[in-house]
N, C-alpha and C positions, 0 to 999 in steps of 0.2 A: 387743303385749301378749298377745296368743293364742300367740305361738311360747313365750313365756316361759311359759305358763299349760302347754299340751304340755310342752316340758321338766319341769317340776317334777310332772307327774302321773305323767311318764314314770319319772323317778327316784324317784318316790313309791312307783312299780306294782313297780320294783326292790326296793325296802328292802323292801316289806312282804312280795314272794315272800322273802327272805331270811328274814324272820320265820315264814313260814310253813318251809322248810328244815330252820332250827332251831328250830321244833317238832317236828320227826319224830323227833328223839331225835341220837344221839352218830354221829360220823362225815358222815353226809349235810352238817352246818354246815361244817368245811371245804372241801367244793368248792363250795358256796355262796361262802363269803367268797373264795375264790378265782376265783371266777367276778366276783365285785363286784369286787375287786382288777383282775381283765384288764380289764374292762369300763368301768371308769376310771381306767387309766392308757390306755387307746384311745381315751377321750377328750380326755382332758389332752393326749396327743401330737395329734390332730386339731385343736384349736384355739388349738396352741401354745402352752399356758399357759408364765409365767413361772414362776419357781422361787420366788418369792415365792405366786405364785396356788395351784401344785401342792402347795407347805409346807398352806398352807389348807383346800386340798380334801380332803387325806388328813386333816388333823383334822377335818373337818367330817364324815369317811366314818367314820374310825373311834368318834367319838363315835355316831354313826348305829348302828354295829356294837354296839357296847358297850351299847346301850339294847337291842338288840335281844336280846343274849348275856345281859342279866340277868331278863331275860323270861322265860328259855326254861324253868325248871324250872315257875314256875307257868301255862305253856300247856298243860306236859307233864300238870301235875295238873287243870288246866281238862279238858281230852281226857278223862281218865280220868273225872272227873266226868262229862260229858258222853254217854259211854257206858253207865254207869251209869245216868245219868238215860232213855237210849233202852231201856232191859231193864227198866226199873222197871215191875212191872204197874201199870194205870190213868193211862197217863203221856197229859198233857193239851193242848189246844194253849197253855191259859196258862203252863205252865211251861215251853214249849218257847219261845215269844215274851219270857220273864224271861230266862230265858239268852241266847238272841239281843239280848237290850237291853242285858245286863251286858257282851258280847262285845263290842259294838258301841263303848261306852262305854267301856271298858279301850284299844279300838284308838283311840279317836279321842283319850283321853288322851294316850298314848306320842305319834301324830302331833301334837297340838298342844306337846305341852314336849321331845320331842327329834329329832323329825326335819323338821315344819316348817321352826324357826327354823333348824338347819343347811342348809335346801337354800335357803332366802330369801339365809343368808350368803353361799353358794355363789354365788348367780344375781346376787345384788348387787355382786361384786364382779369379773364378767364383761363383758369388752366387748360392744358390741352386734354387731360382726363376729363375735366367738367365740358369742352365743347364735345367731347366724343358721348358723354351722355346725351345730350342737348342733342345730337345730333341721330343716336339713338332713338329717341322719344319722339325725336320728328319723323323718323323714318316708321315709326309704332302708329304714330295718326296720322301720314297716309294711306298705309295698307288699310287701317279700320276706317278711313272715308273710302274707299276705293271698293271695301267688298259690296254697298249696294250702289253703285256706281248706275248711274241710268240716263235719265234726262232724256232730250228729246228721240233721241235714236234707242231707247227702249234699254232694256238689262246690259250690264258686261256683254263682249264677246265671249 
């Protein structure tokens, strides 16, 4: 249940960096989705999905996309408000914590009505051998982000 629970945060933590992507504006979303693109059909080849499986995933990915592609203008104009609201003189922490609650709430919508239930259908219709690769390879690209692990507090312990 934990490998399954990894998996779906892991492809959760995908969609939403995509999200984030195609908020930066025109051009960057293409190697985004192209990145999404390699990055599952490298899985689908990894755990040999069927061609009935792989029919699914790509709809399950592209509807994923398409929530995210229709997004993108009012993130564009959220940001711009957003900036706005950072130049405004007298700007307060209550209105800095209203935006953060409305942010918060628009993301946790999009996850609950279009990309949850796509990655549930995904995982649902997965052997338990194929989640245990899946969960393999995710466990393969943490260790390999983790060996130069740094950021502000300097090198690994």
């Amino acid at each position: 249940m934990i490998k399954k629970i990894l998996i779906g945060l892991g492809a959760l933590a995908l969609v939403v960096a995509a999200g984030a992507a195609w908020a930066h504006g025109p051009g960057r979303h293409l190697m985004m989705k192209q990145m999404i693109d390699k990055r599952v059909a490298e899985a689908e080849d990894l755990i040999q999905a069927t061609p009935d499986q792989r029919a699914k995933i790509e709809q399950s990915k592209n509807a994923i996309v398409a929530a995210l592609q229709q997004g993108a203008q009012a993130r564009r104009q959220e940001h711009q408000d957003f900036v706005a609201l950072l130049t405004t003189p007298g700007l307060t922490a209550q209105q800095l914590h209203n935006r953060v609650v409305a942010h918060l709430a628009q993301m946790q919508d999009l996850a609950d009505k279009e990309i949850i239930p796509q990655l549930v259908t995904v995982n649902n219709m997965l052997t338990r051998d194929q989640l245990t690769k899946l969960a393999a390879k995710a466990e393969e690209m943490r260790q390999k982000h983790m060996q130069h692990k740094g950021g502000f507090g300097g090198p690994a312990e």
